[in-house]
N, C-alpha and C positions, 0 to 999 in steps of 0.2 A: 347365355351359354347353357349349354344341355347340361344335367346332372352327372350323366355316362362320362361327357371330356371332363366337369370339374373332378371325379372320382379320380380319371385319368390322369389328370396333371398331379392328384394330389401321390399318386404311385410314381410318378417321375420325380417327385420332389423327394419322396422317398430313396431313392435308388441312391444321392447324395452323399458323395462322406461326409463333408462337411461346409456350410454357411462360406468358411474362408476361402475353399476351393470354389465354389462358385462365383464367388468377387472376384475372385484373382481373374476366371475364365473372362468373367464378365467386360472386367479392365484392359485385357487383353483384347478382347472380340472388337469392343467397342472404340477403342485405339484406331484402328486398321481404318481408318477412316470414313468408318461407321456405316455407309451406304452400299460399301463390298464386304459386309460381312459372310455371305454366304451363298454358292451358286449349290443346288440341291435337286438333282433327281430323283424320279419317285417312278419307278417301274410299272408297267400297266396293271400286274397282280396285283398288287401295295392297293392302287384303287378299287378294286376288286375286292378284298379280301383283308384288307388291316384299314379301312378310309377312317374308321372312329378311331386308332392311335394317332394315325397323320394328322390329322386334324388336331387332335389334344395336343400332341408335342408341335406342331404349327403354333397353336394357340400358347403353349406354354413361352414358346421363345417370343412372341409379339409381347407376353407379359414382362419379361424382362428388359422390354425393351429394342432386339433384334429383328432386323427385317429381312430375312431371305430369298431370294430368286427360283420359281419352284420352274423348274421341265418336266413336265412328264410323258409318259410312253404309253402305250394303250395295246399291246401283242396280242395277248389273251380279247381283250374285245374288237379288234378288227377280224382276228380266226373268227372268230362265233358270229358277226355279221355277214361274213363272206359265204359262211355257212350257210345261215338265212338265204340270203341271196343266191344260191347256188354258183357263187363265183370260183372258179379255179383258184388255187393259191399255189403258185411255184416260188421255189426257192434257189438262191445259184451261191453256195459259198454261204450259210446259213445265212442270208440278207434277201429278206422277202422281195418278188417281182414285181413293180406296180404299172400294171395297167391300166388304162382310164378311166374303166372299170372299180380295180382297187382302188385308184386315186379317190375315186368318187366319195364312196366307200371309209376309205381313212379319214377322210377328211371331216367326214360326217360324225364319224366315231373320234375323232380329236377334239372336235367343238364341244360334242354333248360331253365328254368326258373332264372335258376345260370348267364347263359351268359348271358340272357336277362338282367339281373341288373348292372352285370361287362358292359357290352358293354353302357348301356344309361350312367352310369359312366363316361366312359373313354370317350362317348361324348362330357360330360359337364367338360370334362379338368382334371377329377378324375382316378387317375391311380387305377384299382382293379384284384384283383385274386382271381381266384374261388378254392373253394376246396370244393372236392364231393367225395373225398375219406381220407384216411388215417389219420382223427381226432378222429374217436370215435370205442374205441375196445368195445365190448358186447358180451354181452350172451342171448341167445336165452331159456325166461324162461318159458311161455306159450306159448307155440306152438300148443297145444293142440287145445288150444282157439283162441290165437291171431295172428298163422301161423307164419312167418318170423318177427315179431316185435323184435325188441333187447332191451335190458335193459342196460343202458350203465354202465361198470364196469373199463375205464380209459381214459382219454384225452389226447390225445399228442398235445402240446399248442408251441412247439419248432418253426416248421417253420410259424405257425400264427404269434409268435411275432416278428420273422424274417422281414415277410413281413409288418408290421406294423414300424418295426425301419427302411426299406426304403420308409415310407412312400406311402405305397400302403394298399388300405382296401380288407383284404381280407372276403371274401362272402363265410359261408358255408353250406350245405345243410346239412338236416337230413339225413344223410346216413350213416351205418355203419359196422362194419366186426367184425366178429368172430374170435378167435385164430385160426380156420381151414379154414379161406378168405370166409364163407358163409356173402355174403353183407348182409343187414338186413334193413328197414325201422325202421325209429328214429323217435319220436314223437319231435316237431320243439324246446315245450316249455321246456318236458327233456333234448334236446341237448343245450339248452342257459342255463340251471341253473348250465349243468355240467360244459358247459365252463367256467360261471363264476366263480366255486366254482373252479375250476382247475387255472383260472387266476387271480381271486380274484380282480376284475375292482371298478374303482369309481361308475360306475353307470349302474345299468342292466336298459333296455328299453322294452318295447313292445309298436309296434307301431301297432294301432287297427285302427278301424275304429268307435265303441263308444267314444273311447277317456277316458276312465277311468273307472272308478268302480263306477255304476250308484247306486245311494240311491232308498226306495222304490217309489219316484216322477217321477225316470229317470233322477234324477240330478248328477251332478258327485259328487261324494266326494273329495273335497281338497286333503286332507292329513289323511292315515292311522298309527297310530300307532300303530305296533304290540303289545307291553305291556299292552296296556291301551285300545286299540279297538277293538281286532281281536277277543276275545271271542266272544262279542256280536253280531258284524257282519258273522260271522260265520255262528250263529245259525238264520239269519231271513232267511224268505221263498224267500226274492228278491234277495237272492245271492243263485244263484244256476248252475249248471251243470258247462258251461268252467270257469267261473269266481272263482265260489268258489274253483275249485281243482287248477285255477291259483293264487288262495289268500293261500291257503294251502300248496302250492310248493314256495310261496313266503317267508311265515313264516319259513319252513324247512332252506331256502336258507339263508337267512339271520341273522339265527341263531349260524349258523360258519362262517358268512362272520364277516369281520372286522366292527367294528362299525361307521366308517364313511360309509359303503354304503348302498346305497336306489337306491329302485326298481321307476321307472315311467311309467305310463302309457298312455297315448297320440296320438295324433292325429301325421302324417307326418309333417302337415304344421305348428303345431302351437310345433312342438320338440323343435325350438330355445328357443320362449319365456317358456317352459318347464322349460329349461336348464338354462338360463340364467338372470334368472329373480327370484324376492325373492315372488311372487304370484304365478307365473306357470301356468302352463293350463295343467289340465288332473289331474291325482291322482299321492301323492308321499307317497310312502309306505316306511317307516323303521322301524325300531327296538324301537326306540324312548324309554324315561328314565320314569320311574315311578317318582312321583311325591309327597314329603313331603306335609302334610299339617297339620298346627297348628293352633292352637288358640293361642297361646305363643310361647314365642320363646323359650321355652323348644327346644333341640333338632335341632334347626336350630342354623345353624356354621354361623354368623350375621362377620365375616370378610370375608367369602367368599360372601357371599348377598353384603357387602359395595363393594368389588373389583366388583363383576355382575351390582351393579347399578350405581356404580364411570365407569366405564370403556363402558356402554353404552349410557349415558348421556357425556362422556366424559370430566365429571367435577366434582367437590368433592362434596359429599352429608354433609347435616349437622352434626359435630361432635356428641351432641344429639339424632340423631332422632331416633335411638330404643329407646331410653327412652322417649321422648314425643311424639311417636305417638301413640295414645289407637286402640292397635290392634285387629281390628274381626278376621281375618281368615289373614294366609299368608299361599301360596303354591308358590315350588320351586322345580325343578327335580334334583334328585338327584347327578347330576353333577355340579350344579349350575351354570348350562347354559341357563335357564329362568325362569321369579318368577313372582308372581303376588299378590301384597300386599294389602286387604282390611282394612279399618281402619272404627271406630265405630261412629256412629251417632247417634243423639235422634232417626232415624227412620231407614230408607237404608243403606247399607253398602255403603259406598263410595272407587273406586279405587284410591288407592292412588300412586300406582307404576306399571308400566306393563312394565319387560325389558326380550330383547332376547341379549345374547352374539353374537357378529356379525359374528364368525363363523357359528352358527348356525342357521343364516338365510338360506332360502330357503330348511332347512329342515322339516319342517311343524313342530317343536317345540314348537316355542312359539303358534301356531293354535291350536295344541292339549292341552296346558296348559289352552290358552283363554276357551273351550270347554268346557271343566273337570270345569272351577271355575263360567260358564254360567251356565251348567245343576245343578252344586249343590247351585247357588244364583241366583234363579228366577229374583231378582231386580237389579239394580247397577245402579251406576251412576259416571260419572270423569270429566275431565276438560285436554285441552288440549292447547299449545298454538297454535297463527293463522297457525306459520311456521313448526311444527311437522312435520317430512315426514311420522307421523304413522296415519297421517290422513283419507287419501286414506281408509286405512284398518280399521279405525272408523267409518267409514260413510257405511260401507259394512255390519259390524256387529252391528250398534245401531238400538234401535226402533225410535230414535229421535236425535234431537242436533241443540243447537242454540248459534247464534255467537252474544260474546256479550265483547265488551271492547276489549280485548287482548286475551280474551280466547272463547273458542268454549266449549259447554258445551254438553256431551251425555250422555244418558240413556238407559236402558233397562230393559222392563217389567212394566215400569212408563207409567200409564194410565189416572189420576187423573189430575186435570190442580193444586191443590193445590201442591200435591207430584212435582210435575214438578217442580213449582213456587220456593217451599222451597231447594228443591236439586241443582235449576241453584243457586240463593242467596247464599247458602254454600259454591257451590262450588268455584265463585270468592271471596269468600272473604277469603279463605284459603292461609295463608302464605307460599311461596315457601319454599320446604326443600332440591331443588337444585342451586346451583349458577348459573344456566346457562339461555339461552333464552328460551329453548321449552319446560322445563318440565311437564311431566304429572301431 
């Protein structure tokens, strides 16, 4: 292993909250039945231009253990061969034209591209194999228009996981064949969806060079839920061309995949704390649960709420407390895997509970729940104690908060120094309705 990737890896071990966060990932990753840990795209720039991160964070996950399914793309270098070559390059509905010519061409630049990844690999102590043929059967359905492009119609996934149970990554390229052996050019993003949908992984990747799915600021977005956000992002003007048909081939994908899996979007270097961590870097898109919401607890199953907030607190909540909390609003996703209980006040709703089931951290669950109970309650306000570990994430999403006694007090949407004044007062003088040290 190069000195450059050990530097590398030791910056991603860096990036880390903490040793327990990692196990946890770990335990989880390695659960899923270990050999579909991971179907991961890697963009033709990324090779181009980040190949000494890929490779570190490659190398990084084989150290832990993990064996990932790489696809890559190669755009940027089939334009600059064709260039070379003085070949035409048209395009119809931004999906390059391939003629026999290109075919040749791509093909040429997928192979060398393939070794080029296998080979820095197997530098940095990563054993890999390339595969540039015999994964992807297709049909040839525009020709008309889109020349040799194939539409993929079945996966042979046998010797990939093969080579995965000996622990070797294998690296495949878009490439594909016809029941009559016509090879074909594969678009990079339909040959990861098909694999994954064919091998059904923990976690499909795409490693970009944005690093996520940029809001109209150019800021990333956290965490997509398809239920609850993909309408609306959908339809703005700042999601447009590769993004949106890769958010649209997202929601298809993940709608037969098993419901623990989520799609990431990320950077090379920052893929561990991605992966590994309960914040991430880059955008994590799933399926994510629709979300109950009452004014009462009509309708809410209050023994599954007590186990969701007995079991993240990990202490008994008060035998009473649906009956003496005066409820505004409670919202809860329909698995009852994170809840968010407002309780009622002469002014402000006050939070009175915010729990995620700890499976389902790092799912962006409880973020999308937090969202949904933000946009529909301009105001809020809670109390935390000093040792909370949901601190961190307090301090990220309040407009304010002040420490005062044992607790830390935050707000949102509180402008007023009276409103402030009256809500911090409330809020410590509020009698615990958990037995434990940190409760919210």
């Amino acid at each position: 292993m190069t000195s450059s990737v050990k530097d590398t890896i030791y910056k991603l071990l860096t990036v880390m909250d903490s040793e327990t966060q990692i196990r946890k990932y770990l335990k989880r990753f390695s659960s899923e039945q270990g050999l579909k840990f991971a179907v991961i795209k890697v963009g033709g720039k990324i090779l181009k231009e980040e190949m000494e991160n890929l490779v570190a964070s490659l190398t990084f996950l084989k150290q832990v253990g993990l064996t990932p399914i790489i696809v890559h793309g190669a755009g940027p270098q089939l334009t600059a061969r064709l260039s070379e070559k003085n070949i035409a390059a048209e395009f119809v509905d931004g999906q390059r034209v391939t003629s026999p010519e290109v075919l040749k061409a791509a093909r040429e630049v997928f192979i060398d591209e393939n070794h080029n990844v296998t080979s820095q690999l197997k530098e940095s102590g990563v054993d890999a194999t390339s595969f540039y043929s015999g994964v992807f059967e297709c049909d040839i359905q525009h020709q008309d228009t889109l020349g040799l492009v194939g539409t993929i119609t079945s996966v042979e996934i046998e010797q990939l996981l093969k080579t995965v149970k000996k622990g070797r990554v294998p690296v495949v390229s878009p490439l594909g064949e016809t029941k009559e052996g016509q090879i074909v050019n594969v678009n990079a993003d339909s040959a990861t969806f098909s694999l994954a949908k064919a091998i059904q992984p923990y976690k499909i990747i795409f490693l970009t060079e944005t690093g996520g799915v940029l809001d109209e600021e150019s800021n990333i977005i956290p965490n997509i839920s398809i239920v609850n956000n993909y309408k609306y992002l959908i339809k703005q003007p700042w999601v447009h061309s590769g993004m949106k048909l890769k958010l649209e081939k997202i929601k298809d994908i993940l709608e037969v995949m098993p419901t623990a899996t989520s799609v990431s979007i990320t950077k090379p270097q920052l893929l561990a704390k991605e992966l590994f961590t309960d914040k991430g870097s880059g955008t994590l898109v799933n399926m994510g649960e629709k979300a109950i919401e009452s004014e009462n607890w009509s309708g809410i199953e209050q023994d599954k709420l007590r186990i969701l907030i007995e079991s993240s607190f990990n202490k008994k909540l008060s035998s009473n407390y649906f009956d003496d909390i005066e409820l505004y609003k409670v919202y809860v996703t329909e698995c009852y895997r994170a809840a968010i209980i407002l309780s009622k006040t002469d002014g402000i709703p006050y939070l009175d509970k915010f729990v995620v089931n700890d499976d389902a951290k790092g799912e962006g669950l409880g973020r999308a729940l937090w969202e949904k109970v933000i946009w529909k309650n301009k105001k809020l306000f809670w109390r935390a104690s000093l040792q909370n570990p949901v601190n961190k994430f307090y301090a990220t999403v309040a407009d304010g908060f002040i420490k005062t006694g044992e607790w830390k007090v935050y707000w949102v949407g509180l402008t007023s120094y009276d409103d402030i004044q009256q809500s911090v007062q409330y809020a410590i003088s509020k009698n615990k309705t958990v037995n434990e040290e940190w409760a919210v």
